[in-house]
C-alpha positions in Angstrom: 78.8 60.2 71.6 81.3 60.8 68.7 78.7 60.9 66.2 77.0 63.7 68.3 80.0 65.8 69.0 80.9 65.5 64.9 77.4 67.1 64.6 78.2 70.3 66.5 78.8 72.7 63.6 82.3 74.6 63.5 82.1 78.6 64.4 82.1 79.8 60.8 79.4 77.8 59.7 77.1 79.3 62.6 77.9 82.4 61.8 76.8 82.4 58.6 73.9 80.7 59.7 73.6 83.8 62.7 75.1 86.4 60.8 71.9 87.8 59.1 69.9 87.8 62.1 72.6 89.6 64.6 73.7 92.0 61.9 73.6 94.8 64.4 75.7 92.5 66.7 79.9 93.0 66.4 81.3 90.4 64.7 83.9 89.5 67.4 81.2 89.7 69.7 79.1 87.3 68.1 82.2 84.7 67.4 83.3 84.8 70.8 79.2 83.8 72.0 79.3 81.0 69.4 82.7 79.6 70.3 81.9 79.4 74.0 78.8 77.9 73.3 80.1 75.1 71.5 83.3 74.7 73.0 80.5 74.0 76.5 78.5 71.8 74.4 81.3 69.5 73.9 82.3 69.5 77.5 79.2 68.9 78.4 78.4 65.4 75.9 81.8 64.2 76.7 80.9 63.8 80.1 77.3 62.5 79.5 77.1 60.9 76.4 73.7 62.5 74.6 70.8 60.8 73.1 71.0 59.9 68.8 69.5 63.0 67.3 70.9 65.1 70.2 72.8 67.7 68.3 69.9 68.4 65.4 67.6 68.9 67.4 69.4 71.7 69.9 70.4 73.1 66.7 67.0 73.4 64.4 64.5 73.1 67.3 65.7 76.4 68.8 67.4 75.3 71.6 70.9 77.2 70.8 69.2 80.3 69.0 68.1 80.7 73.1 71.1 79.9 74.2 73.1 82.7 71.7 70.5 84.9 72.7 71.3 84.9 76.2 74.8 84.4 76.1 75.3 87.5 74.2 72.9 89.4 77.1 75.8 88.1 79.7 78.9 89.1 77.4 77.9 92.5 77.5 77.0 93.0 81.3 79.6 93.5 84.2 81.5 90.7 85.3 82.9 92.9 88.6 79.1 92.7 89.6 77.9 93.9 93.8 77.7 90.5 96.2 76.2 90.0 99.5 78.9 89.0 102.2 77.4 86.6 104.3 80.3 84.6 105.1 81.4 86.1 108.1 85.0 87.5 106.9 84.9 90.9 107.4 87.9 91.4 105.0 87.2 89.0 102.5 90.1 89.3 99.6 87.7 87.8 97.3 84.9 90.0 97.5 86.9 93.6 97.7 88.2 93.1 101.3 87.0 96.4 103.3 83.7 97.9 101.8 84.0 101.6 101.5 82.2 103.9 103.4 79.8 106.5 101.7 81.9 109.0 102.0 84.5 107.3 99.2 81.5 105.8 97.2 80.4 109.4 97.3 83.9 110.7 96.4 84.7 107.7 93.0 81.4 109.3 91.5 82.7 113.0 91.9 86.3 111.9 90.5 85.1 109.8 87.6 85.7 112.4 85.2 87.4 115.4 85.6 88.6 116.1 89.3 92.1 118.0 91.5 94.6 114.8 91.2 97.8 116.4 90.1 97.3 120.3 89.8 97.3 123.3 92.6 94.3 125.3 91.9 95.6 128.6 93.5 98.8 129.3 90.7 97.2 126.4 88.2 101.0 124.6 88.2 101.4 121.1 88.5 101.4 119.9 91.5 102.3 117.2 94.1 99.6 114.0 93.2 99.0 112.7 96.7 99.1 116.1 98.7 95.6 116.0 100.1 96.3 112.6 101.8 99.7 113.1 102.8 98.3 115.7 105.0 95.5 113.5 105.9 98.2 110.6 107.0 100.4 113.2 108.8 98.0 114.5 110.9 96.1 111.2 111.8 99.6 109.2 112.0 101.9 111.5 113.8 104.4 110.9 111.0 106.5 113.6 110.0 105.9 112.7 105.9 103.5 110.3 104.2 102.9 109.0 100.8 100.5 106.0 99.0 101.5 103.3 96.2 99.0 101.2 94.9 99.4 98.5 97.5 101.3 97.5 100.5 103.1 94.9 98.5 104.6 97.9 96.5 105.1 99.8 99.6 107.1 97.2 101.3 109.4 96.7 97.5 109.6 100.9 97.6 111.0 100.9 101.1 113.6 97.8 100.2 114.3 99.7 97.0 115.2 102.9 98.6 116.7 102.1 101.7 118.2 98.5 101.2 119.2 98.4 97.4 122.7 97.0 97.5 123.2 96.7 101.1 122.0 94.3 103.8 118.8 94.5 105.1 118.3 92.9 108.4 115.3 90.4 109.5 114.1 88.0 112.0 113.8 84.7 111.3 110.4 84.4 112.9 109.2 87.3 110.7 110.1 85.3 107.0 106.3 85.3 105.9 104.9 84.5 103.0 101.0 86.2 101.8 98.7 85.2 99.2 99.9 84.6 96.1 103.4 83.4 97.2 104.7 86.6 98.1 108.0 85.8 100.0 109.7 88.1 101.7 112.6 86.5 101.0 112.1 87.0 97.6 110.8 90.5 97.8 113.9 91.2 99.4 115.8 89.7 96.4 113.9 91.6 93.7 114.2 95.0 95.7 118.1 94.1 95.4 118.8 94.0 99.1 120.8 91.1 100.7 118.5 89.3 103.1 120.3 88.4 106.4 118.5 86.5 109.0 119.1 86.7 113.0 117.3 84.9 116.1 115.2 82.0 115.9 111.2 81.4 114.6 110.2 82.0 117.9 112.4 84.6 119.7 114.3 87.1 118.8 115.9 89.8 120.3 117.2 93.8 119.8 120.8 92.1 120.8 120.3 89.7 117.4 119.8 92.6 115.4 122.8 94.9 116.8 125.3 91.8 116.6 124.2 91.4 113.0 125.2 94.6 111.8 127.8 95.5 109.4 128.8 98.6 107.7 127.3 96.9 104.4 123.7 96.9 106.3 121.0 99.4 105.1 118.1 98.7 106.9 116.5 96.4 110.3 113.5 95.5 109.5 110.1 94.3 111.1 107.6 92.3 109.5 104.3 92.0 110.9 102.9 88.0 111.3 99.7 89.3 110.1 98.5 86.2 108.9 99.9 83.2 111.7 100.7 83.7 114.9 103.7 82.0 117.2 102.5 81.3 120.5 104.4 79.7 123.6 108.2 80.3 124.6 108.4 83.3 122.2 110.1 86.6 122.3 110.5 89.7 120.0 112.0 93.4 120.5 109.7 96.0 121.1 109.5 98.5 118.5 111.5 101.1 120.5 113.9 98.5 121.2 114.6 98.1 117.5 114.4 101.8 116.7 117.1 102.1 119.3 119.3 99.2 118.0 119.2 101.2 114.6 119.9 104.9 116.5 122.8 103.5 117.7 124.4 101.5 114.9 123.6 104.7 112.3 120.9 102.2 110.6 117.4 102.6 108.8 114.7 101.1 110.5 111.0 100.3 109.3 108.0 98.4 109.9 105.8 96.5 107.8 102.4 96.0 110.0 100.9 95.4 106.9 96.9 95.3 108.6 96.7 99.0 109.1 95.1 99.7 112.3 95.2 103.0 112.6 94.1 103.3 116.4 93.9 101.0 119.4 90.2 100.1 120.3 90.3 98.4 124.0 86.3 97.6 122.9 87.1 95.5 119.7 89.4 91.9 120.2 92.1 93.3 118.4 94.6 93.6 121.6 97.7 91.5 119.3 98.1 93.9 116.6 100.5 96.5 116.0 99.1 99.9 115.7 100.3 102.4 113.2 100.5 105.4 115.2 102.5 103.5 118.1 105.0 102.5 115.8 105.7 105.9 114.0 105.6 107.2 117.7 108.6 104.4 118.3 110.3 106.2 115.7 110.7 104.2 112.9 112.0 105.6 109.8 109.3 104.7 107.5 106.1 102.4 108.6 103.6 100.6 105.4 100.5 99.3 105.9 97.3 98.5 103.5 94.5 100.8 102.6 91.8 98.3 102.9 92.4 96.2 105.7 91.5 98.0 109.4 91.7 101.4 107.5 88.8 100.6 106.3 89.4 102.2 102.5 90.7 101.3 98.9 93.5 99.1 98.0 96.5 100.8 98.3 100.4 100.7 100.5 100.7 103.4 103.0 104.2 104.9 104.2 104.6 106.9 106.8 107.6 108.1 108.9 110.6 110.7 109.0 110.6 113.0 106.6 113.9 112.5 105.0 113.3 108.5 104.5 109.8 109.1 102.9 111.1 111.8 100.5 114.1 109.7 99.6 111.6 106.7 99.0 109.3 109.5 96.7 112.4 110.1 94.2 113.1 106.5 93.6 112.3 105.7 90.0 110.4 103.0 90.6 107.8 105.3 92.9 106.3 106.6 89.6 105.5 103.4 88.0 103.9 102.2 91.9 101.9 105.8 92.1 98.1 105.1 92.9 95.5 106.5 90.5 92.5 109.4 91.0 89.8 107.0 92.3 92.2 105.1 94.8 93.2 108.9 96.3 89.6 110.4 96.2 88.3 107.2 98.4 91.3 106.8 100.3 91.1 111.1 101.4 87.2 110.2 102.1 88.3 107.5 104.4 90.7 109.5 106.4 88.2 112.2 106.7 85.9 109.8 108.8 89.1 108.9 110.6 89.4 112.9 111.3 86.1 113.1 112.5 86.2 110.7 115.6 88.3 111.1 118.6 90.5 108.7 120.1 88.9 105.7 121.0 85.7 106.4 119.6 85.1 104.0 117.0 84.7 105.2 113.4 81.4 103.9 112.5 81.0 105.4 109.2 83.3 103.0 108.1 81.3 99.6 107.4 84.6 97.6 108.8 84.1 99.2 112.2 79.9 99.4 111.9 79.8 95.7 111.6 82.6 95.0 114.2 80.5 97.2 116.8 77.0 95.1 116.3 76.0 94.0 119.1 74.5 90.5 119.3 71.3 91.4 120.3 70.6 93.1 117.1 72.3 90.9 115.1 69.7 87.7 116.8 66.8 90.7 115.9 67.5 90.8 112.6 68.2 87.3 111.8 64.5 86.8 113.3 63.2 89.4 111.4 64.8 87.6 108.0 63.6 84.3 108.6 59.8 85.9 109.3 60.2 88.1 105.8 61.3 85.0 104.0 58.6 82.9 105.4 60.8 79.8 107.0 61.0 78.2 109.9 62.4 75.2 111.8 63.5 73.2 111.2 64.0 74.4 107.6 66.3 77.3 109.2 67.3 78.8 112.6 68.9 81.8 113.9 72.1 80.2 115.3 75.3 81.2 117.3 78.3 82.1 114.9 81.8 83.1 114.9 83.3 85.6 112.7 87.0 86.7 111.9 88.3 89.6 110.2 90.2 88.1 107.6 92.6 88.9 104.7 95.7 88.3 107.3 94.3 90.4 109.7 94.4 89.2 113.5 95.4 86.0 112.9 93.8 82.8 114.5 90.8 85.2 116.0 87.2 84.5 115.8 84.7 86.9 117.8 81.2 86.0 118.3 78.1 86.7 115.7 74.5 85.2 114.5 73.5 83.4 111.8 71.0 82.0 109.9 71.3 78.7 109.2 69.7 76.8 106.2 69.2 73.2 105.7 69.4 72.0 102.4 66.9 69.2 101.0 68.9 65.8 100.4 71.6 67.4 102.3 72.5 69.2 99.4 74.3 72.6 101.0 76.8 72.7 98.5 74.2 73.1 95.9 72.1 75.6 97.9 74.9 77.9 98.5 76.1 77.9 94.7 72.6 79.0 93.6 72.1 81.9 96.2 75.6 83.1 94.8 74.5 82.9 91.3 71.0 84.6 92.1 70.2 88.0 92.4 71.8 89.6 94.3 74.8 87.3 94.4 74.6 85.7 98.2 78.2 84.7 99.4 77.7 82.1 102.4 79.9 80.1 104.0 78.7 75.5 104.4 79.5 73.8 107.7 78.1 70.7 109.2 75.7 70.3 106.2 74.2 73.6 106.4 74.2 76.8 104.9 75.4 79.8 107.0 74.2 83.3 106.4 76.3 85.4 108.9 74.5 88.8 109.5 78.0 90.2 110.7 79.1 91.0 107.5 75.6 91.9 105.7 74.8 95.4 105.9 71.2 96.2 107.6 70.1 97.7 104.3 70.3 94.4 102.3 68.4 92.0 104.7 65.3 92.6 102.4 67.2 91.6 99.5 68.4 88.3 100.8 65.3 87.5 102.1 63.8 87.3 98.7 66.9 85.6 97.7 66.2 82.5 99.9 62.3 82.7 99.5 63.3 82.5 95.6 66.2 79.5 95.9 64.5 78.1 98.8 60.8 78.2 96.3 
């Protein structure tokens, strides 16, 4: 094996060998193909030691010149490339949580160049960046005032900032969470420069814990959303109004991180645990954050809405103008909001693909999963249309699963693993999820529109 890997020739040597014929190729280009190519080769005969003669022939026989060839095809093609969702999450971090309705898709293609981000077109001044949505918010909220950061992580480190830095800012145990990617609050609390005091217990707390806990160093009660566990059993928390009273009385800021975003209360979706934005600005919370593509249904960004006063203080902070969200984020986000605008209370907003593939019913789901198998030309025992269970993911309703369908592969040899890694590097990429030796292809969270497109997936890695 040694005498094989001494055989790989170093970068500069190939690209002398290369240069001549990639001449209209960028040199960097071509060195970074080459060095991956080699650097894989290695990797690849120190795990499975090659045959003598190995190395001459990939390298005269033509065997790499394929190899550079295609690798410098995939160095130059997008890497942020479009995926099927088949896994079931609705709001799957990994893939781009909530996909964006038309409307916003619509909207990032209008923007992309020159667009009204920053400017009043009436007197031509500069203007207020996030105006349009602000409005948007207000209206759709009830919040007195409304502005957007670039995500709720920066919304909740605004609010600390503003209203907490150098004071106490009070919280209950039970609320202590940490998201993805170690994000403490704790720790956020630290960085924003507020003192973190803790009152109650994990599992109850009450308004009294808060009030007994307050000093004239404290700056702020509060609330933090378990978006992503849930505490169930002998538990107890303050309502919001409770809280909002505690801080009326004591002369004390008070906020809410919900963190999911639900902007309304559906009584027809199973989302009857989680807090709902415009109930909590209605409690009267100074300032209330949530994310832009959870339940909103819209681009990655931190929401915060509340009293005027609080949300203007929070606007002049410093620190606001290095959180500020960019032209796309606020021409998707105003999009979004304007299919909020359109429906009335209730009435779900089925424009947006998060609510669309929430209100399937079963029936069509089971229709369509039928209709796949038939296009793709399989068949039991091969694959079956099959009884799911969804969620909706990214720390949204916690420990929920609602029913869905499925189709359901079996892989030859038992090999699901290896069936679901080559649907998601096919075309187009096919996300699934593998349970009880079986791949799962969970219509839930596949749009109508691409069911052609994975069924020529599976007839191609199922060929």
């Amino acid at each position: 094996m040694s005498g094989e890997l001494r055989e790989i020739p170093p970068v500069d040597r190939l690209l002398q060998r290369y240069g001549a014929a990639y001449a209209d190729t960028p040199r960097p280009l071509l060195r970074t193909a080459l060095r991956e190519l080699t650097d894989a080769l290695r990797l690849q005969w120190r795990a499975t030691p090659p045959p003598a003669g190995a190395a001459k022939r990939h390298f005269e026989e033509g065997g790499f010149e394929r190899d550079l060839a295609a690798r410098l095809a995939q160095l130059i093609e997008p890497r942020h490339a479009a995926v099927v969702n088949a896994t079931g999450v609705l709001l799957h971090t990994g893939l781009g949580r909530a996909p964006l309705c038309d409307g916003a898709a619509a909207a990032l293609a209008r923007i992309a160049r020159y667009g009204l981000v920053e400017v009043d077109p009436d007197s031509g001044e500069r203007g207020r960046r996030e105006l349009f949505v602000r409005d948007l918010l207000c209206e759709l909220t009830g919040a007195e005032e409304a502005t957007v950061v670039n995500n709720n992580a920066a919304a909740v480190m605004l609010l600390l900032r503003g209203l907490a830095f150098g004071k106490a800012g009070i919280v209950s145990r039970g609320e202590l969470v940490e998201i993805g990617g170690a994000f403490r609050v704790p720790e956020v609390m630290a960085q924003s420069g507020a003192a973190m005091v803790e009152v109650g217990t994990t599992n109850r707390t009450r308004a009294a814990d808060y009030a007994a806990a307050v000093t004239p160093d404290t700056g702020l009660l509060l609330h933090v959303h378990t978006s992503n566990f849930r505490i169930v059993g002998f538990t107890e928390k303050p309502t919001f109004e409770e809280l909002v009273a505690v801080g009326r009385e004591k002369g004390v800021a008070t906020a809410a991180d919900l963190g999911s975003g639900l902007l309304r209360r559906f009584p027809q979706l199973p989302f009857h645990d989680e807090p709902v934005v415009e109930e909590a600005v209605a409690a009267g919370f100074d300032v209330v954050t949530f994310s832009g593509d959870k339940m909103l249904g819209g681009p990655q960004c931190g929401l915060l809405v509340g009293r005027k006063e609080a949300i203007l203080k929070l606007r002049r902070e410093p620190l606001f103008r290095a959180l500020r969200p960019d032209k796309l984020t606020l021409a998707a986000l105003e999009a979004t909001l304007l299919e909020w605008r359109k429906v009335a209370p209730g009435e779900l907003p089925t424009a947006l693909p998060f609510y669309a593939m929430m209100g399937a019913s079963l029936d069509a789901l089971r229709a369509r999963g039928h209709a796949l198998l038939a296009s793709a030309g399989l068949s039991a025992p091969r694959a079956a249309v099959v009884d799911s269970r969804a969620q909706v993911g990214s720390g949204s309703v916690p420990g929920r699963e609602f029913d869905s369908v499925a189709v359901a592969l079996a892989a030859a040899g038992g090999a699901a693993d290896g069936l679901a890694r080559k649907l998601r590097i096919g075309s187009p990429r096919l996300f699934t999820r593998v349970s009880d030796g079986r791949v799962w292809i969970d219509l839930r969270t596949v749009f109508p529109s691409e069911d052609a497109s994975v069924a020529a997936a599976l007839r191609a890695a199922l060929a």
